[in-house]
NUSE-475561 format. One record per residue (C-alpha): x, y, z; residue in one letter. Coordinates in pm, 1 decimal, decimal comma. Example, Ala and Ser with C-alpha at 12.3 -4.5 7.8 and 13.67 -1.06 7.14 Angstrom:
        x        y        z residuo
   1230,0   -450,0    780,0       A
   1367,0   -106,0    714,0       S
# end
This chain:
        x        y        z residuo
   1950,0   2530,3  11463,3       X
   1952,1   2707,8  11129,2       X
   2255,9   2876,4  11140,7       X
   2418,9   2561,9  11263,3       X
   2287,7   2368,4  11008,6       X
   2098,5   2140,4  11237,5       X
   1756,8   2184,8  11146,9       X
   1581,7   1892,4  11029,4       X
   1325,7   2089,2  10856,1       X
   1523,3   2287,2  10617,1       X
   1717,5   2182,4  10354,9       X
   1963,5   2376,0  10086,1       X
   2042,0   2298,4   9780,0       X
   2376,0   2474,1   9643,9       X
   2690,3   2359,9   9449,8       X
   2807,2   2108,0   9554,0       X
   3184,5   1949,1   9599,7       X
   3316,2   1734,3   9287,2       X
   3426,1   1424,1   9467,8       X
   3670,9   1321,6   9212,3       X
   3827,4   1712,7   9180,2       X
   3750,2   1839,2   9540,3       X
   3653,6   2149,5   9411,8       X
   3318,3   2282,3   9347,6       X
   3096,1   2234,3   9128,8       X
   2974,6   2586,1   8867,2       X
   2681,9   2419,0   8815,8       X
   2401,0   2241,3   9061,7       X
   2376,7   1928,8   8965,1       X
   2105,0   1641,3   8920,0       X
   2259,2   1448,6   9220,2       X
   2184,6   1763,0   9406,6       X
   1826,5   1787,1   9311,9       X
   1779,7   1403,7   9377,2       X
   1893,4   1419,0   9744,8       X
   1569,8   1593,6   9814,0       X
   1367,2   1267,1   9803,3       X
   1501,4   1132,7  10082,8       X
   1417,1   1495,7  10249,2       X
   1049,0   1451,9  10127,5       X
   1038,2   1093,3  10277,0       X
   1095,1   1203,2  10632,4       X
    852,1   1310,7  10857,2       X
    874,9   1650,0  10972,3       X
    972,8   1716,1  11286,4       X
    671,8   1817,4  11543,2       X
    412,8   1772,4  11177,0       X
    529,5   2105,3  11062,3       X
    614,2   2204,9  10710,5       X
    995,9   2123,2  10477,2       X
   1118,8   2384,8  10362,6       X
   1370,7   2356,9  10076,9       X
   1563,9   2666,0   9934,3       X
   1748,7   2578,6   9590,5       X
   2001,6   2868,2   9572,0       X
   2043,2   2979,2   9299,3       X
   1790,4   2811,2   9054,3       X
   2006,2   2991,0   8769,5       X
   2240,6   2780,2   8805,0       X
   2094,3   2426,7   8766,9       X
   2248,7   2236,9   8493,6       X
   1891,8   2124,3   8194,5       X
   1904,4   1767,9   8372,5       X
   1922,1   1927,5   8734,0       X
   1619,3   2171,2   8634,6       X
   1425,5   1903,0   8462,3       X
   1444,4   1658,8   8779,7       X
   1337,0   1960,5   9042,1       X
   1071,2   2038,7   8721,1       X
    910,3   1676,0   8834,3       X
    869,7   1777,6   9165,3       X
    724,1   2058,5   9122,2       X
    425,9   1894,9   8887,0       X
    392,7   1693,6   9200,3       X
    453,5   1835,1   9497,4       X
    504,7   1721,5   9818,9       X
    261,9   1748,1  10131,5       X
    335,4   2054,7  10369,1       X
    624,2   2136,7  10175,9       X
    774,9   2491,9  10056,4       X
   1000,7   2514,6   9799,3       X
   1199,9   2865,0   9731,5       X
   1427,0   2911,4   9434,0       X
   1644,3   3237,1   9482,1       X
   1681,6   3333,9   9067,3       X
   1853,6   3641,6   9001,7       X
   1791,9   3559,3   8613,8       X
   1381,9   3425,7   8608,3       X
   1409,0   3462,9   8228,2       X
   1681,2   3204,6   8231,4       X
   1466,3   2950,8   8370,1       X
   1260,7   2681,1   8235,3       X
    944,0   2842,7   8143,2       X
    754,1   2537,4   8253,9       X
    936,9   2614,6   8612,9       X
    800,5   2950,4   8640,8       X
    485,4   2842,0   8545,0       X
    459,2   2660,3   8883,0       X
    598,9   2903,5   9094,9       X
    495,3   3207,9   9259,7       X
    702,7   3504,1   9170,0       X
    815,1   3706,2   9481,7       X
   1022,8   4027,9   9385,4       X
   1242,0   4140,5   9650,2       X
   1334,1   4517,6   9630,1       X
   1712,8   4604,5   9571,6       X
   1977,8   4847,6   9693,4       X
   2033,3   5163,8   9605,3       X
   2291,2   5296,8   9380,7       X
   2409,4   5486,0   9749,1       X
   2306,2   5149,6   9946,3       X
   2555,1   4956,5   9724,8       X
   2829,2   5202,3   9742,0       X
   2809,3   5179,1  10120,9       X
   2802,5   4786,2  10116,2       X
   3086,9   4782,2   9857,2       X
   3294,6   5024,3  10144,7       X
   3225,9   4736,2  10410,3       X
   3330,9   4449,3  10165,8       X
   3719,1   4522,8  10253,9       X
   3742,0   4426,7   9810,1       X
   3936,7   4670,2   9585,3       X
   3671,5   4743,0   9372,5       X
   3668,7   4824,9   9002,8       X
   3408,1   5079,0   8833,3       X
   3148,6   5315,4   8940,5       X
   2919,3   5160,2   9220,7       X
   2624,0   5312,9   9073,8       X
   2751,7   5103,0   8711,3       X
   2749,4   4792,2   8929,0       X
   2404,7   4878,5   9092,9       X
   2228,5   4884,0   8793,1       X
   2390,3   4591,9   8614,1       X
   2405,6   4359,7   8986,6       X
   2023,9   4450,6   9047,0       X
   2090,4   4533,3   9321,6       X
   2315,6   4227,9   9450,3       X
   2599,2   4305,2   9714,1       X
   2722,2   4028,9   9580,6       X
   2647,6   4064,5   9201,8       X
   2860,6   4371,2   9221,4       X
   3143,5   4196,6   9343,1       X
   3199,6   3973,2   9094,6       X
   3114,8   4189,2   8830,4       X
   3401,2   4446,8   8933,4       X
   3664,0   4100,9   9029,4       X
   3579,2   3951,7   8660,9       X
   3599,8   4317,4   8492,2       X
   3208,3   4311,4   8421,6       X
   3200,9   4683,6   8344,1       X
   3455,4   4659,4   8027,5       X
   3263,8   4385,3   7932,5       X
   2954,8   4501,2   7924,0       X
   3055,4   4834,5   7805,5       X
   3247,8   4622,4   7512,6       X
   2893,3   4486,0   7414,5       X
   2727,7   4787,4   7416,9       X
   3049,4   4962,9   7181,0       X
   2961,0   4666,4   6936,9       X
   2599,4   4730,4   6953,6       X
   2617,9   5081,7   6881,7       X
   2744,9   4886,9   6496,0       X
   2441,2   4755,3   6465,1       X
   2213,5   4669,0   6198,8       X
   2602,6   4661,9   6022,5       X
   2778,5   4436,7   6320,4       X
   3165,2   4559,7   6367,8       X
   3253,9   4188,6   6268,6       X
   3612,6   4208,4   6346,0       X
   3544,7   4355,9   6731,2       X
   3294,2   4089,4   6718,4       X
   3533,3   3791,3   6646,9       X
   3814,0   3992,2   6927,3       X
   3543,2   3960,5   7148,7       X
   3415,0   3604,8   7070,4       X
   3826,7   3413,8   7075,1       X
   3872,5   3628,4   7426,6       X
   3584,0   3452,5   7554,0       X
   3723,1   3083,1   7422,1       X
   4005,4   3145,0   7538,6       X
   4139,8   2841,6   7765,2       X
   4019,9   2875,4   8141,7       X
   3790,9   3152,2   8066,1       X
   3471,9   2940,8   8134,1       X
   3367,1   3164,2   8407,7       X
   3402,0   3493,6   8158,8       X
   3185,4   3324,3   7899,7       X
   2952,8   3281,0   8162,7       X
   2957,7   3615,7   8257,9       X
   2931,9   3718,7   7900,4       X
   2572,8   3561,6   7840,9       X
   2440,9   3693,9   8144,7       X
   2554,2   4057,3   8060,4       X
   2385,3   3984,6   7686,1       X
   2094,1   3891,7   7857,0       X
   2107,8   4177,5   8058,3       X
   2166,4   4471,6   7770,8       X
   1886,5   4281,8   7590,8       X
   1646,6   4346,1   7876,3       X
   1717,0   4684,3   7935,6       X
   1695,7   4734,6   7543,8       X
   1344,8   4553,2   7581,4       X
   1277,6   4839,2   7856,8       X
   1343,0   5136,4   7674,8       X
   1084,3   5044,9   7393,7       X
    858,8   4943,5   7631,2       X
    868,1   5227,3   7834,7       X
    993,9   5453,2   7590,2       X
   1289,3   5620,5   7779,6       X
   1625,4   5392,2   7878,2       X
   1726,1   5315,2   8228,9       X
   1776,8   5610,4   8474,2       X
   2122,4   5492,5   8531,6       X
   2392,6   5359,2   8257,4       X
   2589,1   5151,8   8308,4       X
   2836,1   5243,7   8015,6       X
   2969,2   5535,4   7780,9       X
   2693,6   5621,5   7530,4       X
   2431,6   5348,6   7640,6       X
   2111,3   5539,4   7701,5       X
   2208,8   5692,5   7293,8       X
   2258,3   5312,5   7168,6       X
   1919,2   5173,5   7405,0       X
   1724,4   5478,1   7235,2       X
   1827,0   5408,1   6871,1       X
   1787,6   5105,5   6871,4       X
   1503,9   5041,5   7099,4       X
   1249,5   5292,2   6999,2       X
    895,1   5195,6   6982,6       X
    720,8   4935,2   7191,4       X
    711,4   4698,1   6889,3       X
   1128,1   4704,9   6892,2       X
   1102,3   4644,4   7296,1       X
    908,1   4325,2   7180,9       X
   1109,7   4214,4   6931,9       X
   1430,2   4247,6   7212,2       X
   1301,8   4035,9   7455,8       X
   1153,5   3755,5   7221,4       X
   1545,1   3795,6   7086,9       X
   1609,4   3748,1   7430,7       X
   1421,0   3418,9   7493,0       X
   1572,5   3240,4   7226,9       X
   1931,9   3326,3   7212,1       X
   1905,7   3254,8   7611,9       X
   1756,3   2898,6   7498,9       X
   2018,4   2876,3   7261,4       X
   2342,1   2981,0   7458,3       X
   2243,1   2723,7   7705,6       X
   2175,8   2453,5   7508,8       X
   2523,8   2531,7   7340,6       X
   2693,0   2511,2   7623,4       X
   2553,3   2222,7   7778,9       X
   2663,5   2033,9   7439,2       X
   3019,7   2202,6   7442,9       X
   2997,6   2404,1   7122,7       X
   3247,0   2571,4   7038,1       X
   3249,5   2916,6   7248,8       X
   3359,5   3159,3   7012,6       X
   3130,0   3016,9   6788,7       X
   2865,7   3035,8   7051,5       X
   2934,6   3398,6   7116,0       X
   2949,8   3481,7   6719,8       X
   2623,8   3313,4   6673,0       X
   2458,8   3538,8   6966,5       X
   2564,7   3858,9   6814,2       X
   2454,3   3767,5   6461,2       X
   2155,1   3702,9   6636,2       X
   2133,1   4031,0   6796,6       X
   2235,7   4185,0   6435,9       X
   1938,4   4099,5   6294,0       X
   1714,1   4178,7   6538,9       X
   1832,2   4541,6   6541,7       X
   1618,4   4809,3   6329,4       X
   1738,9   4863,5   5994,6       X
# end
């Protein structure tokens, strides 16, 4: 009944279809969220438990988060609620505080290259790259390697190896090739790889070593200059927290992107050692 979407039970909450575009939707949307009331106001089926599965819970647009936010302070009877987040730093922190965190394990650099074989997709970059910066995600991977992921990322980390002095002229390249017209989904991309390199620079000074695996030319050298005590680590991922907070509230208000983008590596500037 699942897999034929005929369960009365379950109910998934994805992108939906833009009714006046017919195409969907990059963002879940409050209408999405709000179609769950009449879900709750059923009765399930032989007095069992709902189950609802918001996926992904990245991508809820702040009035789509806010609304599921409401339910959550108030949940319903017999009810499960599981948001697949492949970003938890990216939610609302008031979300996470209501949820249980389940960590799923991920793929191995050689489990990815074998699931990359299967996908029948050209792909683009070293599979063991797209492990480490997918997590893990089959699927991650893929659009990292179709979007060019790799050069981007490894463009960030080339620009971070300028820091405390930011390369502003790289910086600007890199900021008008992100607002450039019908690149929305590459300045998406963009913040999530940011957030990304800032984790794993909030990893090296917390664990004092960078990641096993890099995932571009010179970045355990720029992770371990720049990242090198515990203190730093801290001072990456508060960096983190608010230029996450930031780039989404930007975005939500349609500022300009470039200037979006500048502002985030300024941002990052400062936050690097001197």
């Amino acid at each position: 009944r699942i897999a034929a979407g005929g369960e009365g039970a379950l109910k998934a909450i994805t992108r939906s279809v833009d009714e006046k575009t017919k195409r969907l939707r990059k963002q879940i949307v409050v209408d999405d969220i709000r179609k769950l009331n009449g879900f709750f106001q059923m009765s399930a089926a032989d007095g069992g438990r709902r189950v609802v599965i918001v996926d992904d819970a990245d991508l809820m647009n702040p009035n789509a988060a806010n609304a599921l936010l409401k339910m959550l302070e108030e949940p319903p009877a017999r009810a499960i609620m599981l948001l697949i987040s492949h970003r938890p730093s990216g939610l609302l922190p008031t979300i996470r505080s209501r949820c249980r965190t389940l960590r799923l394990g991920t793929l191995t650099p050689d489990d990815m290259a074998q699931a990359l074989g299967q996908s029948e997709v050209d792909i683009q970059g070293d599979p063991a790259a797209l492990a480490a910066l997918s997590g893990g995600s089959v699927g991650g991977a893929l659009s990292l390697s179709l979007m060019g992921g790799l050069a981007m990322y490894g463009e960030l980390v080339a620009l971070l190896d300028t820091m405390p002095r930011l390369d502003r002229a790289r910086a600007l390249k890199l900021a008008e090739a992100a607002a450039a017209r019908g690149a929305e989904e590459k300045l998406s991309l963009l913040f999530t790889l940011v957030d990304l390199l800032m984790l794993r620079l909030a990893r090296t000074g917390a664990l004092g070593r960078p990641p096993e695996t890099a995932a571009a030319q010179n970045e355990a050298a720029v992770l371990t200059r720049l990242s090198p005590t515990p203190a730093q680590g801290r001072v990456w991922a508060e960096t983190a927290q608010d230029i996450g907070t930031r780039a989404r509230h930007g975005m939500a208000v349609n500022l300009d992107p470039a200037a979006l983008v500048l502002d985030t590596l300024f941002k990052m500037g400062d936050a690097a050692p001197r």
